[in-house]
C-alpha positions in Angstrom: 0.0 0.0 0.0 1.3 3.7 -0.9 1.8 6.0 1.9 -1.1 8.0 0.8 -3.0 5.3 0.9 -2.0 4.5 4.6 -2.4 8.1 5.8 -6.0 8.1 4.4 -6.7 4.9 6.3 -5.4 6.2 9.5 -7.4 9.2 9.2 -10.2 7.6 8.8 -10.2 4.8 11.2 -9.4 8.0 13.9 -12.4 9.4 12.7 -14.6 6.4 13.4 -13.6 6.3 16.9 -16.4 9.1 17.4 -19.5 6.4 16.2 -18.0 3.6 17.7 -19.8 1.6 20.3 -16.6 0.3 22.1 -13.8 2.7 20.7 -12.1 1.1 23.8 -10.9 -2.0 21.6 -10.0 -0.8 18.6 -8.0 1.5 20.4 -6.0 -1.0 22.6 -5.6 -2.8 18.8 -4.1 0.1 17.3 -1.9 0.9 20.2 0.8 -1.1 22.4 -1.3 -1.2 25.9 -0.3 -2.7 28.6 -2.4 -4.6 31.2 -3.2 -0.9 32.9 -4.2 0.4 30.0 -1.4 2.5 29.1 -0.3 3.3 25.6 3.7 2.2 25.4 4.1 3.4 21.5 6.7 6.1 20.7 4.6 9.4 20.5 2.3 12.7 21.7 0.3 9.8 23.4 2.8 7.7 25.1 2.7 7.1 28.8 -0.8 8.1 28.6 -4.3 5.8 29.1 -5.8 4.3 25.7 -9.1 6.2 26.3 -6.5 9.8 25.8 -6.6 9.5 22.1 -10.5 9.2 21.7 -10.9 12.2 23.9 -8.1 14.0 22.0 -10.2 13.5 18.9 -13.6 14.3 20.1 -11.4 17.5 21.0 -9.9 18.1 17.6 -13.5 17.9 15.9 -14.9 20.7 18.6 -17.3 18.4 20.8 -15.6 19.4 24.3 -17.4 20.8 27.3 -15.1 23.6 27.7 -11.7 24.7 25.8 -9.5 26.9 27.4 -8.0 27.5 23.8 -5.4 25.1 25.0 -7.2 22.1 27.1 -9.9 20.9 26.8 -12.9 19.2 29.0 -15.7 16.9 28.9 -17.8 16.1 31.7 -18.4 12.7 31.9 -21.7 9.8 31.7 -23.1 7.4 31.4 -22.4 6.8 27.9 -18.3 7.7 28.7 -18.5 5.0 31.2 -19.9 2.4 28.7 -16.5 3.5 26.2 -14.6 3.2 29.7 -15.5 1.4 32.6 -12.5 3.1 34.1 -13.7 6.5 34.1 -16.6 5.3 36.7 -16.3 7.2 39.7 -14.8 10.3 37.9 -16.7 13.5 37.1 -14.6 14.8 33.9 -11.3 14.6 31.8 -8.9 17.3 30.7 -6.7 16.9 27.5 -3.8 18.7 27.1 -1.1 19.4 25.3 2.5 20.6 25.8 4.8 23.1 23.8 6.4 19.8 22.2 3.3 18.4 21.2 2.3 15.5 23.4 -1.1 15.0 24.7 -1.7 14.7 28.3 -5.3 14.3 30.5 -6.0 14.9 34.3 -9.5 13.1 36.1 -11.2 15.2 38.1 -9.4 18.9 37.1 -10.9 22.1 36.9 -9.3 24.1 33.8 -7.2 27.0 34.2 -7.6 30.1 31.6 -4.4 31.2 30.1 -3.2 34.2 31.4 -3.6 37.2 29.1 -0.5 39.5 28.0 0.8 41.6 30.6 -1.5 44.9 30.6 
């Protein structure tokens, strides 16, 4: 297969995490997981849970709670806890990302603004 080929598979089967039923599994196929749950491939995702990148994407396509222009949050129910039995017990995620471009999430966080220039 051509890599443009490849790329436009990729892009699509990210998209698809959105309508899936259990993105849960396709996600720890795609990924290396360990028995935690936590992504082990080289990238913006690594060292994080294998739920990260299906909130990262829900991000990406402007579906979060709240975006600090930065992070950004979802509040979490009953249908998050289907996707992710564990995310039971927690009331939200934040996604972030750093200067370097890795993705990182916090449970339970409030978001912070980002401060303005100086006035």
């Amino acid at each position: 297969m051509n890599r443009a080929k490849e790329i436009i598979k990729l892009i699509t089967e990210e998209e698809d995490y959105l309508s899936m039923a259990d993105p849960g599994s396709a996600l720890k196929k795609e990924f290396k997981v360990d028995s935690h749950g936590i992504i082990h491939n080289p990238g913006k995702f690594e060292g994080e849970m294998y739920y990260v990148p299906y909130f990262y994407d829900v991000g990406m396509n402007g579906f979060s709670d709240e975006d600090s222009g930065t992070d950004w949050l979802f509040e979490l129910g009953e249908e998050d806890y289907k996707k992710f039995p564990e995310l039971k017990g927690h009331k939200n995620i934040i996604i972030t990302s750093s200067d370097q471009g890795f993705v990182g999430a916090e449970l339970d966080g409030e978001l912070s603004e980002e401060p303005e220039g100086e006035e």
